[in-house]
PDB file of N, CA, C and O in Angstrom:
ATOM      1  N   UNK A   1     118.756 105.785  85.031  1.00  0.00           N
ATOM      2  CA  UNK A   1     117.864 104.651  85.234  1.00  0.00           C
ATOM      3  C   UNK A   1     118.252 103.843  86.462  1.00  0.00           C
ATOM      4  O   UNK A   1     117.500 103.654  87.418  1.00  0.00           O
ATOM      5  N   UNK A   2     119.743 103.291  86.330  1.00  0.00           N
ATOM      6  CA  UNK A   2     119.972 102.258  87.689  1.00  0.00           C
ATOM      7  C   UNK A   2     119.711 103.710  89.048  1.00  0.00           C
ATOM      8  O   UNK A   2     119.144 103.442  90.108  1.00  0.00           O
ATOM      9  N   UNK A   3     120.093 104.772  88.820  1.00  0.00           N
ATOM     10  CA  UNK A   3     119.960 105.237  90.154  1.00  0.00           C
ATOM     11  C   UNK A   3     119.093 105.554  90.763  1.00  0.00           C
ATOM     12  O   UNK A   3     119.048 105.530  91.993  1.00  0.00           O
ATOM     13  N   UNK A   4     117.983 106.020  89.805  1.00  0.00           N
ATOM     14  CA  UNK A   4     116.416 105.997  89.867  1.00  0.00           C
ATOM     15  C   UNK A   4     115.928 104.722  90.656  1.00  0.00           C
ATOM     16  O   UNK A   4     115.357 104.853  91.738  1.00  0.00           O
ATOM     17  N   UNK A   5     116.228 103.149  89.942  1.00  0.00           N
ATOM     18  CA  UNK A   5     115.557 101.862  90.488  1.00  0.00           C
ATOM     19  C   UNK A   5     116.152 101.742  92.366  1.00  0.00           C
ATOM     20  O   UNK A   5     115.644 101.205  93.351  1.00  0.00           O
ATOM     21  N   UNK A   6     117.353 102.484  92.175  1.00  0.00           N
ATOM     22  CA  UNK A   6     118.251 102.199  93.515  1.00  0.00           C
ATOM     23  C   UNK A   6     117.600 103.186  94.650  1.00  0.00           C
ATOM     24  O   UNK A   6     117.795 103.028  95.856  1.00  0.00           O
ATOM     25  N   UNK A   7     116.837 104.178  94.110  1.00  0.00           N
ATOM     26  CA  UNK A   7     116.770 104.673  95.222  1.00  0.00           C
ATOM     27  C   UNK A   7     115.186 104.756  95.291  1.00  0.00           C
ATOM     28  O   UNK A   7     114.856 105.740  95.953  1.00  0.00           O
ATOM     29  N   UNK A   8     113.966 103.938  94.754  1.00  0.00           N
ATOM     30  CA  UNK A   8     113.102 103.072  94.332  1.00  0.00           C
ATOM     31  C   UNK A   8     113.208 102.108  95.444  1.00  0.00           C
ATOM     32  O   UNK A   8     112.512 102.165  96.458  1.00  0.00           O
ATOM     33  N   UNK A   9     113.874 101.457  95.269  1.00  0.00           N
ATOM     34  CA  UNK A   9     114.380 100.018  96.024  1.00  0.00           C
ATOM     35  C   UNK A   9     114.413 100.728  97.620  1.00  0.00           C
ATOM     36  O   UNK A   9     113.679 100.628  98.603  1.00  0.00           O
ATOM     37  N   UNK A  10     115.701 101.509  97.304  1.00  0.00           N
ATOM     38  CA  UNK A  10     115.875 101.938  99.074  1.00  0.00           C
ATOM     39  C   UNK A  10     115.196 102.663  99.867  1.00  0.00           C
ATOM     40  O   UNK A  10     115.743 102.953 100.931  1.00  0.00           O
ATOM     41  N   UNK A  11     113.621 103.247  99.571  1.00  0.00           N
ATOM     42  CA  UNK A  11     112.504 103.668  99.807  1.00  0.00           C
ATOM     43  C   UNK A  11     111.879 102.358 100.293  1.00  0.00           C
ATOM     44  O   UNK A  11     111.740 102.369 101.516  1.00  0.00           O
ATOM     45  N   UNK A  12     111.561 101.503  99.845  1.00  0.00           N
ATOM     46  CA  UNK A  12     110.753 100.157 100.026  1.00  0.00           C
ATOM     47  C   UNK A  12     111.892  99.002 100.911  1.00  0.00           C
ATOM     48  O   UNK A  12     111.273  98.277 101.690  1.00  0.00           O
ATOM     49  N   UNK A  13     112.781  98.859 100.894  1.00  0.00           N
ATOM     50  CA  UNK A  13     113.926  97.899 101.783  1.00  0.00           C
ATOM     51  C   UNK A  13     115.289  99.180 102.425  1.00  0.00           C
ATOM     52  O   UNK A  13     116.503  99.081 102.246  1.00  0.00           O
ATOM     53  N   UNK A  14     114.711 100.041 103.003  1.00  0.00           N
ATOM     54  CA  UNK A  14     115.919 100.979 103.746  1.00  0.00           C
ATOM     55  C   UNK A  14     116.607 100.263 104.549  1.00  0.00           C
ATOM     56  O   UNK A  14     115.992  99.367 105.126  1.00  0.00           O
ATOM     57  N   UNK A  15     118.239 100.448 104.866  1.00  0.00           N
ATOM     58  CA  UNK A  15     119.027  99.227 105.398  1.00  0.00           C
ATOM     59  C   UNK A  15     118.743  99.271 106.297  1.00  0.00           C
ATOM     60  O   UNK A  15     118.904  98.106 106.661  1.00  0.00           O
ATOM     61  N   UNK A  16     118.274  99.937 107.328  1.00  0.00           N
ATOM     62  CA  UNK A  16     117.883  99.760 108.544  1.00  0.00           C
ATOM     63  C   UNK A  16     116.769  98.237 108.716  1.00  0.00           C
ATOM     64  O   UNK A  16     116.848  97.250 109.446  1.00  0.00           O
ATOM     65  N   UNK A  17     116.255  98.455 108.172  1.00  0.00           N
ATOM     66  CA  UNK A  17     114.834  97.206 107.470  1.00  0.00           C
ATOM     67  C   UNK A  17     115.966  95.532 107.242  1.00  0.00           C
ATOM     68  O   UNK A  17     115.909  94.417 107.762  1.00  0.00           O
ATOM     69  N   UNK A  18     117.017  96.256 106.067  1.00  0.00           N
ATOM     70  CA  UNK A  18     117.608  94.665 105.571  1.00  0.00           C
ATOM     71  C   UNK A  18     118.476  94.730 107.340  1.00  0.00           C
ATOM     72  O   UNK A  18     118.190  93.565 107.619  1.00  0.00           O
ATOM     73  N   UNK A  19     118.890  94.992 108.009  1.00  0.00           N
ATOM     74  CA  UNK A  19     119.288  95.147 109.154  1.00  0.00           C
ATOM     75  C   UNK A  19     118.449  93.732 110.272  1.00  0.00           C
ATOM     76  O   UNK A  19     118.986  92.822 110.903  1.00  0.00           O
ATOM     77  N   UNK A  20     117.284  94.027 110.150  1.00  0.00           N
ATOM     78  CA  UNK A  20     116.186  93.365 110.906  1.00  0.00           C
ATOM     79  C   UNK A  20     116.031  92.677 110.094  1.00  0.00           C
ATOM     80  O   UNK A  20     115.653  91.614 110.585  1.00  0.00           O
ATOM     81  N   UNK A  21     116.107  92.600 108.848  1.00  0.00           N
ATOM     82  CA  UNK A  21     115.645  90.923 108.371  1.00  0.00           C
ATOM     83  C   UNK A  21     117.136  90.173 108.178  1.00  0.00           C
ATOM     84  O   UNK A  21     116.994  89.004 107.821  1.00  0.00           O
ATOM     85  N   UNK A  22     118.258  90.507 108.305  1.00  0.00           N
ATOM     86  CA  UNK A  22     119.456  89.565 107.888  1.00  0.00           C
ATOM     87  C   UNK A  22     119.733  89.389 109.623  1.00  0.00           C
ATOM     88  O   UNK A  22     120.199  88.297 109.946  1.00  0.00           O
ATOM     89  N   UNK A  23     119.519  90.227 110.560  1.00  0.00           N
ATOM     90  CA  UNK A  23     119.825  90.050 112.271  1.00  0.00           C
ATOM     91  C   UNK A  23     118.851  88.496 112.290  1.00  0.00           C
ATOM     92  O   UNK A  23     119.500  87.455 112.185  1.00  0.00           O
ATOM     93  N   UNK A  24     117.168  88.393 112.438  1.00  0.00           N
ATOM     94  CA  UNK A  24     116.772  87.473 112.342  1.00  0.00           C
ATOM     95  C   UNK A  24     116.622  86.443 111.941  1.00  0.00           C
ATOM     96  O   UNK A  24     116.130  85.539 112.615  1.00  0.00           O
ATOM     97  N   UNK A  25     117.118  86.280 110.390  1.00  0.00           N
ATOM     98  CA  UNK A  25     117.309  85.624 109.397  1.00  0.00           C
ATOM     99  C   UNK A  25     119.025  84.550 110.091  1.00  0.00           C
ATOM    100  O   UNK A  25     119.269  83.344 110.068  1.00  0.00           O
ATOM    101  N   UNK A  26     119.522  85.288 110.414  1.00  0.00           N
ATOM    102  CA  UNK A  26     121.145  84.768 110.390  1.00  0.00           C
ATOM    103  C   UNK A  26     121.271  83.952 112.581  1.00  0.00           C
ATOM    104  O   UNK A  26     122.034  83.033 112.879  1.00  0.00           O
ATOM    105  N   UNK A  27     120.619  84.439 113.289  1.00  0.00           N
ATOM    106  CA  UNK A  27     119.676  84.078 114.314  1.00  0.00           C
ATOM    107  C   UNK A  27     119.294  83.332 114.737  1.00  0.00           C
ATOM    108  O   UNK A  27     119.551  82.822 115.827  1.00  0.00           O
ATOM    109  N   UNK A  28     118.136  82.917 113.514  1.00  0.00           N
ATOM    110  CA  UNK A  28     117.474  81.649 112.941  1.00  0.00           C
ATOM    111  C   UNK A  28     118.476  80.586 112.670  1.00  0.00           C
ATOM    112  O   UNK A  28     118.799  79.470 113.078  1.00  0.00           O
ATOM    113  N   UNK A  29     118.736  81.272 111.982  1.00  0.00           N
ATOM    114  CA  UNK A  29     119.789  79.687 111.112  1.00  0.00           C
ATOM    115  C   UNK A  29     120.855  79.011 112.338  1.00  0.00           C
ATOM    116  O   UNK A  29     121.131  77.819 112.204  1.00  0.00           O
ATOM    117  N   UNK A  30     121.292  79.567 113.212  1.00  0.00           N
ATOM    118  CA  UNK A  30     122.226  79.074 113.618  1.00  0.00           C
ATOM    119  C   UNK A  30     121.259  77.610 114.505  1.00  0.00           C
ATOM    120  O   UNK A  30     121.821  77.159 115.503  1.00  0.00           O
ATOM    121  N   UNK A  31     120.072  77.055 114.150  1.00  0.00           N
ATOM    122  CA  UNK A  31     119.362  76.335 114.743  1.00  0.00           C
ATOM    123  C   UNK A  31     119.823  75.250 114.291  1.00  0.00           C
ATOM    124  O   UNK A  31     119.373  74.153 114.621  1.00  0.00           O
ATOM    125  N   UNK A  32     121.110  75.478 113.198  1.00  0.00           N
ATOM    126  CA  UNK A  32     121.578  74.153 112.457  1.00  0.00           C
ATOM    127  C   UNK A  32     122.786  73.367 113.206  1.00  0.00           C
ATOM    128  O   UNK A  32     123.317  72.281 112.973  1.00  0.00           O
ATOM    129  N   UNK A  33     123.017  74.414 114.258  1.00  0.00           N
ATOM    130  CA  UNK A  33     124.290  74.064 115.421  1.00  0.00           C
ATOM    131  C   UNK A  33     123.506  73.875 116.753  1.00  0.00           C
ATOM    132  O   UNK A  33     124.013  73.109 117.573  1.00  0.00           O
ATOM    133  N   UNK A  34     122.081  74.611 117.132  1.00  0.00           N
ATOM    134  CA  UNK A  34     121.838  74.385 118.297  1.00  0.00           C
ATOM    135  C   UNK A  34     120.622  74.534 118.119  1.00  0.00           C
ATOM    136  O   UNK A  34     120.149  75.586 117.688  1.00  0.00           O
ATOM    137  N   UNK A  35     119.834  73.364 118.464  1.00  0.00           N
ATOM    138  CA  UNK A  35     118.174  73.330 118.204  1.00  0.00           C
ATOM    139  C   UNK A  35     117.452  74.553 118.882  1.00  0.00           C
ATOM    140  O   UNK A  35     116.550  75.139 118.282  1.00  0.00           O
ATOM    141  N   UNK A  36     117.741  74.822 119.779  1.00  0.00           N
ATOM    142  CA  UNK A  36     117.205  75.919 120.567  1.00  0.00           C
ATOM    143  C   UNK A  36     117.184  77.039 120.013  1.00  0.00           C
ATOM    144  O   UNK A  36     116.561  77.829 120.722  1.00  0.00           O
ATOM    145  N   UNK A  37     117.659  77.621 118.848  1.00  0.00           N
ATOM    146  CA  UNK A  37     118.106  78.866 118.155  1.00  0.00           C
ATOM    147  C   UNK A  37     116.903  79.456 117.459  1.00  0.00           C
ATOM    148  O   UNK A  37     116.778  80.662 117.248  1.00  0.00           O
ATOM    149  N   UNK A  38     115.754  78.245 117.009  1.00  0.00           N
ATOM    150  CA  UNK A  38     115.294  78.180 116.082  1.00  0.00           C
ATOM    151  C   UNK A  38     113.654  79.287 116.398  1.00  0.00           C
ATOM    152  O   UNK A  38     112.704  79.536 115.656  1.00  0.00           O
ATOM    153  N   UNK A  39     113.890  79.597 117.464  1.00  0.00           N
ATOM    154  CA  UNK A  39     113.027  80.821 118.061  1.00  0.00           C
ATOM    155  C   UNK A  39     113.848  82.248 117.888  1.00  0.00           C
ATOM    156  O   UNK A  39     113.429  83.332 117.480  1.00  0.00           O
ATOM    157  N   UNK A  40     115.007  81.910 118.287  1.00  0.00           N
ATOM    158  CA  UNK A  40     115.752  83.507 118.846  1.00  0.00           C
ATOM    159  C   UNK A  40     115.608  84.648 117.676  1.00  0.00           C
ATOM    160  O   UNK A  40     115.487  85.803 118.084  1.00  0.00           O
ATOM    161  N   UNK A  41     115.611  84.428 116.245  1.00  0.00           N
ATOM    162  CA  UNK A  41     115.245  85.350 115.453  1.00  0.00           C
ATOM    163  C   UNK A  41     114.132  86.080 115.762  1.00  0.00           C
ATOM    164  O   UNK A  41     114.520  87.136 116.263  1.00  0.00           O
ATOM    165  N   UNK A  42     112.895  86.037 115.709  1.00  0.00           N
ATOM    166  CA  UNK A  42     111.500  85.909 116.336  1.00  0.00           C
ATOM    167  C   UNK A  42     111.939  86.688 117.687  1.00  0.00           C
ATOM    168  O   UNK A  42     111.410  87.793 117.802  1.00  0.00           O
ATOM    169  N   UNK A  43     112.578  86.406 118.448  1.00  0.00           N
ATOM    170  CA  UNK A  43     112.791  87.163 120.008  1.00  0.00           C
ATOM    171  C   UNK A  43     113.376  87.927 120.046  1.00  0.00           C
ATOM    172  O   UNK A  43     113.167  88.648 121.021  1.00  0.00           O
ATOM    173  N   UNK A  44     114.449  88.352 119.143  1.00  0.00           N
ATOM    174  CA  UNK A  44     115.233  88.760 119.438  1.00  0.00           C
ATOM    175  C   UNK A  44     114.602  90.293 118.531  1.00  0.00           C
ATOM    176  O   UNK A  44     114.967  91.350 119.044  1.00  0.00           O
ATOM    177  N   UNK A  45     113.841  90.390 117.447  1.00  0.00           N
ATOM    178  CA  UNK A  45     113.263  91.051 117.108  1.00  0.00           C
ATOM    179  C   UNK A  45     111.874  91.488 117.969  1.00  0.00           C
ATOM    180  O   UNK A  45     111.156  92.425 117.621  1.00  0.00           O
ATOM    181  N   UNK A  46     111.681  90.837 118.882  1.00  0.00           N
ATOM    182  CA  UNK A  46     110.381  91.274 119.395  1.00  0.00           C
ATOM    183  C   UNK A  46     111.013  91.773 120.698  1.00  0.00           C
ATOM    184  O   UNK A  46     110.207  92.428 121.357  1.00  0.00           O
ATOM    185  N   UNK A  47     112.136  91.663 121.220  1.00  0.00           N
ATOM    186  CA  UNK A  47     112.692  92.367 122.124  1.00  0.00           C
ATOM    187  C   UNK A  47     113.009  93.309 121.805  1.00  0.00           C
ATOM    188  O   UNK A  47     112.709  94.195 122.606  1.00  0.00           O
ATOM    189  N   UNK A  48     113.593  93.675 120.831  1.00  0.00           N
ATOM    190  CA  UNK A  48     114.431  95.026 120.188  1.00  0.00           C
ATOM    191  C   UNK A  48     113.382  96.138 120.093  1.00  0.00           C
ATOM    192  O   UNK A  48     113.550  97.330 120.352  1.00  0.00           O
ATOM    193  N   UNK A  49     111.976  95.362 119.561  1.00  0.00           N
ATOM    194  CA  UNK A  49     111.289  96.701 119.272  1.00  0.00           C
ATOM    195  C   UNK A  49     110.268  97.030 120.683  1.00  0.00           C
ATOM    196  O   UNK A  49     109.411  97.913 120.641  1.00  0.00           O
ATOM    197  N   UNK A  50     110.572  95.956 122.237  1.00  0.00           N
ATOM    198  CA  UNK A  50     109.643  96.165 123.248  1.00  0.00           C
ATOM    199  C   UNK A  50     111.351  97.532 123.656  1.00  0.00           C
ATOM    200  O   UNK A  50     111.112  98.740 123.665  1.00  0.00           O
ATOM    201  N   UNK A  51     111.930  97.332 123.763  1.00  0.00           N
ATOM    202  CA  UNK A  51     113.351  98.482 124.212  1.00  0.00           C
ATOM    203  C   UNK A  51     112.957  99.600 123.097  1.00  0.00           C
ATOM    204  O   UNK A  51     112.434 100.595 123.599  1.00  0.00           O
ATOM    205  N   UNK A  52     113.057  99.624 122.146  1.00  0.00           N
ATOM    206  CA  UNK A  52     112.565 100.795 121.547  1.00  0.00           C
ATOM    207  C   UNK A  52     111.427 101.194 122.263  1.00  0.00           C
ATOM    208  O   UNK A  52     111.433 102.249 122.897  1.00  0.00           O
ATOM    209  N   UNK A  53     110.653 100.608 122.233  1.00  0.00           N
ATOM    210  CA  UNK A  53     109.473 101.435 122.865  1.00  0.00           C
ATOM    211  C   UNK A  53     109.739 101.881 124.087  1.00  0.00           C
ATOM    212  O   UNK A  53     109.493 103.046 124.401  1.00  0.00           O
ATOM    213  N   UNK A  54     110.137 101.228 124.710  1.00  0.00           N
ATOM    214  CA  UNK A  54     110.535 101.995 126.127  1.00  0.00           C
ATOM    215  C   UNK A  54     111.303 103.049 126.484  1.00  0.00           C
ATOM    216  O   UNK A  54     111.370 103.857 127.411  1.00  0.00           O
ATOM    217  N   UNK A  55     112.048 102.721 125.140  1.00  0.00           N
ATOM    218  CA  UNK A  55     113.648 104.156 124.869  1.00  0.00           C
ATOM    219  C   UNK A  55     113.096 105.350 124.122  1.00  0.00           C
ATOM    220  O   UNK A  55     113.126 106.545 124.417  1.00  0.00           O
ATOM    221  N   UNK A  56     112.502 104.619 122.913  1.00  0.00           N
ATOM    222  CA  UNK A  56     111.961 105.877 122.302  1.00  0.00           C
ATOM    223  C   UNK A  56     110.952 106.274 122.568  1.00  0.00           C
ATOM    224  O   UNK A  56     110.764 107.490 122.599  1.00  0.00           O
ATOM    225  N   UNK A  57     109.934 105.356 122.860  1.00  0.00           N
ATOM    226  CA  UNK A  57     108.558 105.568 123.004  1.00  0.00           C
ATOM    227  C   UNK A  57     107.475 105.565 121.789  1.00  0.00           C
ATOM    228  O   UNK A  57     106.353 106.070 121.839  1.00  0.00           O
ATOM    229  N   UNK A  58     107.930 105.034 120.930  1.00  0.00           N
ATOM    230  CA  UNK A  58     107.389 104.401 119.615  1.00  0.00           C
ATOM    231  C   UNK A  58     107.915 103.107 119.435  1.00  0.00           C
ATOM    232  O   UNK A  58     109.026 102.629 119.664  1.00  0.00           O
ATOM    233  N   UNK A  59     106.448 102.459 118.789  1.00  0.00           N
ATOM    234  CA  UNK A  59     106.536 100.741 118.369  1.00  0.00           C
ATOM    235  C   UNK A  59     106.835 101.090 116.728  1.00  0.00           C
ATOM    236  O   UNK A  59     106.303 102.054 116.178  1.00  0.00           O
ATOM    237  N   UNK A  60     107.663 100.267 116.109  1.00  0.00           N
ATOM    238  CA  UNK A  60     107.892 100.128 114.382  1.00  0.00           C
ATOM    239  C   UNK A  60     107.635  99.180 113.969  1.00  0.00           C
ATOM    240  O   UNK A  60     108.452  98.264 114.069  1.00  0.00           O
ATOM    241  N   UNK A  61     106.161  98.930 113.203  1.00  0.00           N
ATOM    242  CA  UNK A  61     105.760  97.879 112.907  1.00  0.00           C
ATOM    243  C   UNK A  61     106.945  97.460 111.694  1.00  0.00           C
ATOM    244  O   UNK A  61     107.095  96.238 111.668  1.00  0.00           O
ATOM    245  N   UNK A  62     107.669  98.068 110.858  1.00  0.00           N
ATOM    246  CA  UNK A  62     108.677  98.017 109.662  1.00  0.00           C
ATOM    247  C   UNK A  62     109.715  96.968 110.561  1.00  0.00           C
ATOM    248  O   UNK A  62     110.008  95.810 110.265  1.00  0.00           O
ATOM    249  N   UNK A  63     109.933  97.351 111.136  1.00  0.00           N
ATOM    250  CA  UNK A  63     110.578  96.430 111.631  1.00  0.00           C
ATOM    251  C   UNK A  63     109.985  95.538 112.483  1.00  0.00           C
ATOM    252  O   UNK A  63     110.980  95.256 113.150  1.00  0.00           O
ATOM    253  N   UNK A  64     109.357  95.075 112.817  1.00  0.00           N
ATOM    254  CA  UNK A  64     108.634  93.859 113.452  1.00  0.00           C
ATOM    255  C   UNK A  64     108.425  92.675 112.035  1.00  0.00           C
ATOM    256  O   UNK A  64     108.686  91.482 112.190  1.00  0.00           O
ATOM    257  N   UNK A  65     107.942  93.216 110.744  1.00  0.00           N
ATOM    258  CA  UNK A  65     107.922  92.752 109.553  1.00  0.00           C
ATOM    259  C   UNK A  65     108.647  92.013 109.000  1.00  0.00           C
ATOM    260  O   UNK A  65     108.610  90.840 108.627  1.00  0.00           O
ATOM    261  N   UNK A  66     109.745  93.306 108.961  1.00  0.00           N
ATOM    262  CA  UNK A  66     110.875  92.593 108.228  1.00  0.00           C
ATOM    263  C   UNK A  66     111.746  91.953 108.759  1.00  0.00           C
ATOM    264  O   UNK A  66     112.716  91.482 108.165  1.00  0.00           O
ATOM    265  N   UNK A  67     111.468  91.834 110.181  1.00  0.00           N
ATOM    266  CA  UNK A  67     112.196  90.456 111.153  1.00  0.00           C
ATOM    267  C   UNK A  67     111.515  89.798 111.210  1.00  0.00           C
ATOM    268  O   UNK A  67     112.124  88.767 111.496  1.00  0.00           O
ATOM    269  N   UNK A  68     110.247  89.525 111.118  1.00  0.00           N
ATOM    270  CA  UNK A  68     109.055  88.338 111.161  1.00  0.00           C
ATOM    271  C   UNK A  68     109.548  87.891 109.702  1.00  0.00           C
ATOM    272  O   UNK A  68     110.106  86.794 109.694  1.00  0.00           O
ATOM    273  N   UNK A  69     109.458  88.455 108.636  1.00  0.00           N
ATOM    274  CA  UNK A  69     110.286  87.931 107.592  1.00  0.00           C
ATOM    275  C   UNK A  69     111.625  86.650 107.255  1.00  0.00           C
ATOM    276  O   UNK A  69     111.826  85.573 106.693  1.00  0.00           O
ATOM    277  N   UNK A  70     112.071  87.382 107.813  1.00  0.00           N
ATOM    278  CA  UNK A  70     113.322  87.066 108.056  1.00  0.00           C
ATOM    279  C   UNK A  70     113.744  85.676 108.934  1.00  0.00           C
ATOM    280  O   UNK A  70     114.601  84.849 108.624  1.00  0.00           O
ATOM    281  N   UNK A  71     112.761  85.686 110.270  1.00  0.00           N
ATOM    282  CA  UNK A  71     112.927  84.733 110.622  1.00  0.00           C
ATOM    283  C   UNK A  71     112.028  83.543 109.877  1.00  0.00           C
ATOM    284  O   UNK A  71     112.569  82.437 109.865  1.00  0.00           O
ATOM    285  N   UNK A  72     110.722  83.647 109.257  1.00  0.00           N
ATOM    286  CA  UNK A  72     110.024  82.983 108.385  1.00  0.00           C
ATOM    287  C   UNK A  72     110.963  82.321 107.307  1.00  0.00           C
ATOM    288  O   UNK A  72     110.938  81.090 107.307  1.00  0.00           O
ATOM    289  N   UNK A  73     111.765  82.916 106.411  1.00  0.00           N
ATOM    290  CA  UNK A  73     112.671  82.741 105.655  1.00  0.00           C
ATOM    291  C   UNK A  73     113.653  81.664 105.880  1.00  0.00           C
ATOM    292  O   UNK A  73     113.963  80.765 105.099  1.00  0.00           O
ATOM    293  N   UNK A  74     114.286  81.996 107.584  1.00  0.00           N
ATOM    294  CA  UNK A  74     115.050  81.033 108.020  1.00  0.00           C
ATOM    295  C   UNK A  74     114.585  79.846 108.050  1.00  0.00           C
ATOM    296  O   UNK A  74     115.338  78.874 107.975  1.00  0.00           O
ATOM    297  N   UNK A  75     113.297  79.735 108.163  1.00  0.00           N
ATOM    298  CA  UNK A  75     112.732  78.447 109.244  1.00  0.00           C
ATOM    299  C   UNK A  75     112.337  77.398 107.449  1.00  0.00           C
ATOM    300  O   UNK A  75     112.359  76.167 107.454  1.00  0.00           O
ATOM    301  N   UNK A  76     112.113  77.980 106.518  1.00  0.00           N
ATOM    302  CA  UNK A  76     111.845  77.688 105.084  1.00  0.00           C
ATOM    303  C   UNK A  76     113.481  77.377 104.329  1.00  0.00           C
ATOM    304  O   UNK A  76     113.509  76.858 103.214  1.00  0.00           O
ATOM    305  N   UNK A  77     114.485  77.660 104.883  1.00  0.00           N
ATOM    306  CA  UNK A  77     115.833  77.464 104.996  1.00  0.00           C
ATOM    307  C   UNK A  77     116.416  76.242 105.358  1.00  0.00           C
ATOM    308  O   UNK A  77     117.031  75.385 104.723  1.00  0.00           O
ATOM    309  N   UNK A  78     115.926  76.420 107.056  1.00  0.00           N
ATOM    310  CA  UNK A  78     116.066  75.400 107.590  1.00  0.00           C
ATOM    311  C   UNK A  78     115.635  73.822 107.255  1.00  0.00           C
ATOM    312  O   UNK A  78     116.265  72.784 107.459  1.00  0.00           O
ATOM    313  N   UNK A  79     114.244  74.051 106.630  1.00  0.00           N
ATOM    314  CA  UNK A  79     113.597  73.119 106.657  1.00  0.00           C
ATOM    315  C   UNK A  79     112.667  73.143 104.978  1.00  0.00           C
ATOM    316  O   UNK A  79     111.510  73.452 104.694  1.00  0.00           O
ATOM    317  N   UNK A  80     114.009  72.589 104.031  1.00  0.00           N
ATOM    318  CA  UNK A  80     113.244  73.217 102.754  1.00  0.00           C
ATOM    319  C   UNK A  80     112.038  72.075 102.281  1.00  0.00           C
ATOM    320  O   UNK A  80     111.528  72.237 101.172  1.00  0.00           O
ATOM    321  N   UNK A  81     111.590  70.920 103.140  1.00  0.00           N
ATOM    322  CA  UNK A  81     110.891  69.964 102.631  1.00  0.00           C
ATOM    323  C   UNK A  81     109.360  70.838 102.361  1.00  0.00           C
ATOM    324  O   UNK A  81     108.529  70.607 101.483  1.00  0.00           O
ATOM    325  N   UNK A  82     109.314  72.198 103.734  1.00  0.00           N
ATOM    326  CA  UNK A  82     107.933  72.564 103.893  1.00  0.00           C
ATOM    327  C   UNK A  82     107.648  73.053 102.501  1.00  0.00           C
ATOM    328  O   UNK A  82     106.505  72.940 102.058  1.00  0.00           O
ATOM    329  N   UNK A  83     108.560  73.561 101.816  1.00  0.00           N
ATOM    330  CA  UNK A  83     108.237  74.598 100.207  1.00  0.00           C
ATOM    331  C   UNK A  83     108.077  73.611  98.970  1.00  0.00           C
ATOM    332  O   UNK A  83     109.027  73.098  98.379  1.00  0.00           O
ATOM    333  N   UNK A  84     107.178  73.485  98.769  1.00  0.00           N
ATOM    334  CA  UNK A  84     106.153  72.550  97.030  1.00  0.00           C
ATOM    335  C   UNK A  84     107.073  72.957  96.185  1.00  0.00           C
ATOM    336  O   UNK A  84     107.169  74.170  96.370  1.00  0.00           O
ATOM    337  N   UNK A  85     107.695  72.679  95.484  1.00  0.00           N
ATOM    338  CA  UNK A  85     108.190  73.400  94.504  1.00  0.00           C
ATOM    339  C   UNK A  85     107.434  72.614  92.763  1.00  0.00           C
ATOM    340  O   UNK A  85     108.097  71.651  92.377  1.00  0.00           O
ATOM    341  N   UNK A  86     106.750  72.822  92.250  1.00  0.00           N
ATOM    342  CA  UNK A  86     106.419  72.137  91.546  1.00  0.00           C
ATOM    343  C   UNK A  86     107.004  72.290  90.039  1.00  0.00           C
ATOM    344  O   UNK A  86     107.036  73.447  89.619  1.00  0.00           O
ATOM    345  N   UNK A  87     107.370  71.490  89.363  1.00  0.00           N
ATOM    346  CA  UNK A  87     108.339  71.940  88.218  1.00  0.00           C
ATOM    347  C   UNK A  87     107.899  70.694  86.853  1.00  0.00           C
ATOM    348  O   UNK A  87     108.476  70.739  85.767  1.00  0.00           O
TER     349      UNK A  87
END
């Protein structure tokens, strides 16, 4: 059963993927030391995959995602007033 869900899971989040969302995610955050940061997740993923394309010659939307993610995440991190939480 757990190895079944595990490899379930790693079909849908392959580390390459948690790769691009913890690079952007961790990126992001450092916007808590230097205001300027608070883009570089976002760039730094949209650079990675304009060099892929140029290297490999394929765009990966999977990863454009799960760094758009990631940096989304941060910025909801950063700034938890934006999230309602209603309870």
């Amino acid at each position: 059963m757990i190895t079944k869900s595990s490899k379930t899971l790693l079909t849908y989040c392959r580390t390459d993927l948690q790769l691009h969302f913890l690079w952007s995610f961790f990126l992001t955050t450092l916007a808590i030391f230097f205001s300027y940061m608070i883009w570089s997740g976002l760039f730094a993923t949209l650079i990675k995959e304009a060099i892929d394309l140029l290297t490999k010659g394929k765009w990966n939307w999977d990863d454009i995602v799960y760094g758009i993610a990631g940096w989304i995440f941060a910025l909801l991190f950063l700034h938890p007033h934006l999230v309602r939480v209603i309870f």
